[in-house]
Backbone as a chain_set.jsonl record, in Angstrom:
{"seq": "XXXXXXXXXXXXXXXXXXXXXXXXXXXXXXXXXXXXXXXXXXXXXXXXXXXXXXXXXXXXXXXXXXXXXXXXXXXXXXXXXXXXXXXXXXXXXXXXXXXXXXXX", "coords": {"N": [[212.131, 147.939, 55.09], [212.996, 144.782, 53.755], [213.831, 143.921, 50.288], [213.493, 141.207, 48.677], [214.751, 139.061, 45.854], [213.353, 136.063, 44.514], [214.24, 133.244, 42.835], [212.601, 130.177, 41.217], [212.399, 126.717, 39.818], [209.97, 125.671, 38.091], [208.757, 122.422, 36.977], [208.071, 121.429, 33.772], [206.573, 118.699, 33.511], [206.416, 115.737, 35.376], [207.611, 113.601, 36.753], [206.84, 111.167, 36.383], [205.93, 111.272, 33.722], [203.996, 113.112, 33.582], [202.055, 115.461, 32.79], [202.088, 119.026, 34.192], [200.87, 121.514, 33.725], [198.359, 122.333, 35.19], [199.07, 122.032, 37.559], [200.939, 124.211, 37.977], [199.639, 126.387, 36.604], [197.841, 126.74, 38.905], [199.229, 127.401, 40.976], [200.813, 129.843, 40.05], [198.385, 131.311, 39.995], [198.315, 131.192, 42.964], [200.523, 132.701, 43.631], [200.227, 135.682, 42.706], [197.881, 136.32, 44.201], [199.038, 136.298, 46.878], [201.188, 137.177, 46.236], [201.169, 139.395, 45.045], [202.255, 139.412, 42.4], [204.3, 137.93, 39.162], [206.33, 136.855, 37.272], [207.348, 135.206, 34.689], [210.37, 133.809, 33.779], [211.195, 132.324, 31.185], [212.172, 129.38, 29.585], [213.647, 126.47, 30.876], [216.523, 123.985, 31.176], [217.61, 121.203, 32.511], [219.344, 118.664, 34.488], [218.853, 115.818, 37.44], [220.152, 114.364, 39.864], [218.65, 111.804, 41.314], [217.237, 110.361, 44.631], [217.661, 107.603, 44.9], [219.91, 107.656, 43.017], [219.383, 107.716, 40.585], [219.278, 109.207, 37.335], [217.475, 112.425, 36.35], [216.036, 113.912, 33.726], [215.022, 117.285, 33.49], [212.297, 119.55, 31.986], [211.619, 123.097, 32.835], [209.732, 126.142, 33.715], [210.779, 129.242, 34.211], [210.427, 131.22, 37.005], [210.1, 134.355, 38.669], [209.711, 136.156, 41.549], [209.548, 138.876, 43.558], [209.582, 139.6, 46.806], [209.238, 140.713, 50.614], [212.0, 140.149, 52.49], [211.072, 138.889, 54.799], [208.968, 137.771, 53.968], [209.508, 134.7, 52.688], [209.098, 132.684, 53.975], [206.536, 132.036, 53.571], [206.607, 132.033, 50.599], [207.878, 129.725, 50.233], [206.409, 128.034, 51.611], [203.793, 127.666, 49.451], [205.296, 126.754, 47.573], [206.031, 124.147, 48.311], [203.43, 123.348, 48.381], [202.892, 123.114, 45.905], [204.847, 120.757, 45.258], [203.776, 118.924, 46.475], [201.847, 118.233, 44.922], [203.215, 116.367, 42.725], [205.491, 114.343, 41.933], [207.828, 114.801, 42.189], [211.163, 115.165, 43.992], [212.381, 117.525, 44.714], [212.169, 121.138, 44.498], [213.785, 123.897, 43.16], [214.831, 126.873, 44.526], [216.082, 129.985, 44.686], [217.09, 132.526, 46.318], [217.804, 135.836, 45.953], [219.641, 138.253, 48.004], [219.924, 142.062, 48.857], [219.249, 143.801, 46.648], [217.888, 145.996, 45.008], [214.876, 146.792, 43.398], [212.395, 148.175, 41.503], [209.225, 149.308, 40.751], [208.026, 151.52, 38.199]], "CA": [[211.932, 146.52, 54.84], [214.26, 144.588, 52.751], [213.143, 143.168, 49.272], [214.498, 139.949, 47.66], [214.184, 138.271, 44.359], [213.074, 134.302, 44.691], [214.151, 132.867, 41.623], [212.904, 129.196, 41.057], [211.821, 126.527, 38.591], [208.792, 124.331, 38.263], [208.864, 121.144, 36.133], [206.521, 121.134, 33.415], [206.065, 117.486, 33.341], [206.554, 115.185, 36.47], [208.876, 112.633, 36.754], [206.457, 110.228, 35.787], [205.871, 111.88, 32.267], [201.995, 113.693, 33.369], [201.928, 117.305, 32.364], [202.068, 119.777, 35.361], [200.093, 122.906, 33.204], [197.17, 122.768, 35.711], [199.424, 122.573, 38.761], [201.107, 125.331, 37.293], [198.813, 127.144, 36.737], [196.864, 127.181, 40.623], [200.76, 128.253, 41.2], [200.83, 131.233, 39.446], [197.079, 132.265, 40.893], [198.489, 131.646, 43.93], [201.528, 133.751, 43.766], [199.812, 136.34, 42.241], [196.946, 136.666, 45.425], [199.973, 136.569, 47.872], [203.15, 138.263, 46.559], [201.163, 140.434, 44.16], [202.67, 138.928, 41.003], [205.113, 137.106, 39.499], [207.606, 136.879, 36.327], [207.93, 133.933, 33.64], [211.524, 133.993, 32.548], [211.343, 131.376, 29.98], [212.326, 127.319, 30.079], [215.21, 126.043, 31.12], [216.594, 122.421, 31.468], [218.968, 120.748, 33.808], [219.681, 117.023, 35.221], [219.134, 115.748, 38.88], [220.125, 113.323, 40.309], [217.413, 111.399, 42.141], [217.793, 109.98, 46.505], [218.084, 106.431, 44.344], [220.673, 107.856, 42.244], [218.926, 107.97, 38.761], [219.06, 110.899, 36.648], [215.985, 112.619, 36.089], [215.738, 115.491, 32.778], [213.626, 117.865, 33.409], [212.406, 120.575, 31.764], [211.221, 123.585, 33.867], [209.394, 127.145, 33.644], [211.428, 129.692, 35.288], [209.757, 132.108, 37.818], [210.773, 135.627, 39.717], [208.777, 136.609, 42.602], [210.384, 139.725, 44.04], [208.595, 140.212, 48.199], [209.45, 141.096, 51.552], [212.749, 139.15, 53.611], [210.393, 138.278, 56.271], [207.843, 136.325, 53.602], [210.611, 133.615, 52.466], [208.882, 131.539, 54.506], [205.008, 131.998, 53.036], [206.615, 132.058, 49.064], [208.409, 128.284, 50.56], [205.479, 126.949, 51.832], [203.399, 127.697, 48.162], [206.519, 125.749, 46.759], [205.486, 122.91, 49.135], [201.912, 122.68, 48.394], [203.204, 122.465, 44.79], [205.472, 119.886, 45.216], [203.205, 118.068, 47.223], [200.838, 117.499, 44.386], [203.901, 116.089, 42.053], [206.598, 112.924, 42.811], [209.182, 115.838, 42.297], [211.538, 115.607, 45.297], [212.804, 118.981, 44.971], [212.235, 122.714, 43.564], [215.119, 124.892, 42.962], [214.635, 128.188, 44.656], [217.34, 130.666, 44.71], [217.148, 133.643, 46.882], [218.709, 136.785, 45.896], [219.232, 139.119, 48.364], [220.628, 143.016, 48.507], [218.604, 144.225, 45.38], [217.326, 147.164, 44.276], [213.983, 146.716, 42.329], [211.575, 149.688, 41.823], [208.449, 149.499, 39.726], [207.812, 152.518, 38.165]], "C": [[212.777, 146.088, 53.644], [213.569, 143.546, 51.867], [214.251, 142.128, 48.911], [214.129, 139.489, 46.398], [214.152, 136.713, 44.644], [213.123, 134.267, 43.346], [213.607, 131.126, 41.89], [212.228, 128.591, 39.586], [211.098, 125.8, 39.247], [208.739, 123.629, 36.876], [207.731, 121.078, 35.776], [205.77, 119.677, 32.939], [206.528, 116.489, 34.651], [207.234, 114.151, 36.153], [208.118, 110.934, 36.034], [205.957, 110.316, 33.936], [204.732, 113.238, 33.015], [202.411, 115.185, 33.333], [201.58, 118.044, 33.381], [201.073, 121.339, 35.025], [199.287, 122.807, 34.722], [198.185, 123.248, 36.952], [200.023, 123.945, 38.818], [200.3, 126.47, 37.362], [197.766, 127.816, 38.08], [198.357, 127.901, 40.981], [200.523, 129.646, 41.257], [199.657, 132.471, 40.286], [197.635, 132.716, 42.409], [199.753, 132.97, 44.635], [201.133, 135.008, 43.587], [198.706, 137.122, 43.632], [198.13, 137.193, 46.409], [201.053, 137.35, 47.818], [202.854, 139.388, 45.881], [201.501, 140.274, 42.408], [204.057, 138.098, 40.671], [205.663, 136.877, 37.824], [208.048, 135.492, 35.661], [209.371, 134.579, 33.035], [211.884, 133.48, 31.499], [211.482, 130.195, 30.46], [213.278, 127.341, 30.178], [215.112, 124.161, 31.149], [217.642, 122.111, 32.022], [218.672, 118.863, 34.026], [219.864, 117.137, 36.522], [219.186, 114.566, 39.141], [219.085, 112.905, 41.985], [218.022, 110.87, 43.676], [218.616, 108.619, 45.241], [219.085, 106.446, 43.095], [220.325, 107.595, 40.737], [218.744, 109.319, 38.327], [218.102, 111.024, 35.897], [216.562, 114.052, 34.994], [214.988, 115.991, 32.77], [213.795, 119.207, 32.733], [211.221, 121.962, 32.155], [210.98, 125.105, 33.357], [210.275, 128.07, 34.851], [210.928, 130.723, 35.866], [210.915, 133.001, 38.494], [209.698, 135.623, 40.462], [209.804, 138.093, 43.467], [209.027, 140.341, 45.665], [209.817, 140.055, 49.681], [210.457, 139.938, 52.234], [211.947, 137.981, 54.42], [208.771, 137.147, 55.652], [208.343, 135.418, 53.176], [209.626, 132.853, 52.944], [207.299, 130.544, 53.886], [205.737, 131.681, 51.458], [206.983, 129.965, 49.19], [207.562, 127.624, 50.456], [204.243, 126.87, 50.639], [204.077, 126.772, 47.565], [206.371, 124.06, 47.073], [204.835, 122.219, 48.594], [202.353, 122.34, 46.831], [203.806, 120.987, 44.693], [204.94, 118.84, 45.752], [202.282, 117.64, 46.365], [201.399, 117.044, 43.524], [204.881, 114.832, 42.6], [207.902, 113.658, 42.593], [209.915, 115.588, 43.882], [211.967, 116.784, 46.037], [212.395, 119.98, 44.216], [213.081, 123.371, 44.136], [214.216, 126.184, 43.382], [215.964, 128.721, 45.223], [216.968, 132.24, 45.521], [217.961, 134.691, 46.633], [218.301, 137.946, 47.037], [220.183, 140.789, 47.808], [220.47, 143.572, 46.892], [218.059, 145.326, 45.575], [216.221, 147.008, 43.205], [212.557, 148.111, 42.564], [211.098, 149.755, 40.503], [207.535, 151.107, 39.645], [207.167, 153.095, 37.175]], "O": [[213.173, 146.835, 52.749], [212.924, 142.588, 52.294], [215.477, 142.229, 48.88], [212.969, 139.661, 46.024], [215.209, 136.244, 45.066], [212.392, 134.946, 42.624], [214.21, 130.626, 42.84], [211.761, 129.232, 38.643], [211.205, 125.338, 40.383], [208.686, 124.249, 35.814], [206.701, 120.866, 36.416], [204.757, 119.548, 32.252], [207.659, 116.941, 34.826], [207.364, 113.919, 34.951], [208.662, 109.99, 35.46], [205.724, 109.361, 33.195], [205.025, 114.392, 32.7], [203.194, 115.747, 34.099], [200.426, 117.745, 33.688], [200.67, 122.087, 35.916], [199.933, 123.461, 35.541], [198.237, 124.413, 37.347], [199.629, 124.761, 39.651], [200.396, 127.377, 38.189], [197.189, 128.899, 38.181], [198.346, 129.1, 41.26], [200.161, 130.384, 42.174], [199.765, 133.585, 40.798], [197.573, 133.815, 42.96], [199.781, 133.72, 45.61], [201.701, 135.753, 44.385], [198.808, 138.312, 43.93], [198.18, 138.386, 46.707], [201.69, 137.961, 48.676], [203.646, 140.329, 45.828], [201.035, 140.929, 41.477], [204.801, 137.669, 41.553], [204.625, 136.655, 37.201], [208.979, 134.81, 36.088], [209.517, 135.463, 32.191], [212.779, 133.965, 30.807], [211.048, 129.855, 31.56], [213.998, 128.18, 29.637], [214.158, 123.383, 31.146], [218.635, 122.838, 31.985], [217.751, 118.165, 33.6], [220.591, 117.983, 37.043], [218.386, 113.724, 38.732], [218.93, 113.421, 43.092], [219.233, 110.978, 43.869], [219.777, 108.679, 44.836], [219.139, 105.518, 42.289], [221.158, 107.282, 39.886], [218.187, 110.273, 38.87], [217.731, 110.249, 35.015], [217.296, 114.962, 35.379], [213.987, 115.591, 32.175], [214.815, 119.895, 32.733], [210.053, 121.837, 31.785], [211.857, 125.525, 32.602], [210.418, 127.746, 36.03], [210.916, 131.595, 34.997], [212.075, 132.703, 38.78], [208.684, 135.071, 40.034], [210.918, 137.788, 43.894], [208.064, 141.106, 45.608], [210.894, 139.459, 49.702], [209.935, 138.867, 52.544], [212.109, 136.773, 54.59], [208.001, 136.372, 56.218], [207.386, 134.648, 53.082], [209.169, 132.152, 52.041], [207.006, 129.353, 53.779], [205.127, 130.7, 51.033], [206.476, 129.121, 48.451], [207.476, 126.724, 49.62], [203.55, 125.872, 50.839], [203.447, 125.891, 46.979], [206.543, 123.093, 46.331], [205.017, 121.052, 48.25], [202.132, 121.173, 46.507], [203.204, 120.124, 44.054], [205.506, 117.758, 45.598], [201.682, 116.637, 46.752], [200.521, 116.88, 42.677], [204.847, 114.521, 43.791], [208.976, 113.101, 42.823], [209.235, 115.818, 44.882], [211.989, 117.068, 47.234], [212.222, 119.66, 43.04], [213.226, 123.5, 45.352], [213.177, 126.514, 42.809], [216.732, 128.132, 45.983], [216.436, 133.039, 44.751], [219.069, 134.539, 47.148], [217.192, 138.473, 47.131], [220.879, 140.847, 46.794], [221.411, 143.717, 46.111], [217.709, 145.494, 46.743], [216.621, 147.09, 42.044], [212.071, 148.664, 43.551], [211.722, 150.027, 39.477], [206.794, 151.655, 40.461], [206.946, 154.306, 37.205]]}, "num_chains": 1, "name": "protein.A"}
């Protein structure tokens, strides 16, 4: 079975200002039940441009999740339900594949 690394971020404040900790936080639980665990890399910050072309600054917690090819689809739809409780239009997830990770 072939492992990957899911890198993404989640925005710790929503586009409207409101503080995302809690959502955040059911996040994490949930990653944690399903992939087993899951990897704060620190904050980051970036600029997006919005559908209506305004630029949004956000600044974002950065996550690893390292699970199975064939769950891409289950770590996505977590990413969803997040995004679905935010006016975020997008989360950055980055797929690495062809890794080598081995906890030991």
């Amino acid at each position: 079975m072939a492992e990957v690394k899911a890198l993404f971020y989640l925005p710790l404040r929503d586009t409207d200002g409101r503080d995302l900790a809690v959502e955040i936080e059911v996040l994490e639980t949930e990653l944690y039940v399903q992939f087993a665990g899951w990897t704060f890399q620190g904050y980051v910050k970036g600029a997006y441009r919005m559908a209506d072309g305004t630029q949004v600054l956000d600044e974002s917690a950065a996550y690893v999740v390292v699970l199975e090819e064939s769950r891409i689809a289950e770590l996505e739809q977590v990413l969803r339900v997040f995004k679905g409780k935010t006016l975020q239009e997008a989360i950055y997830l980055k797929i690495h594949r062809d890794i080598d990770v081995r906890f030991l």
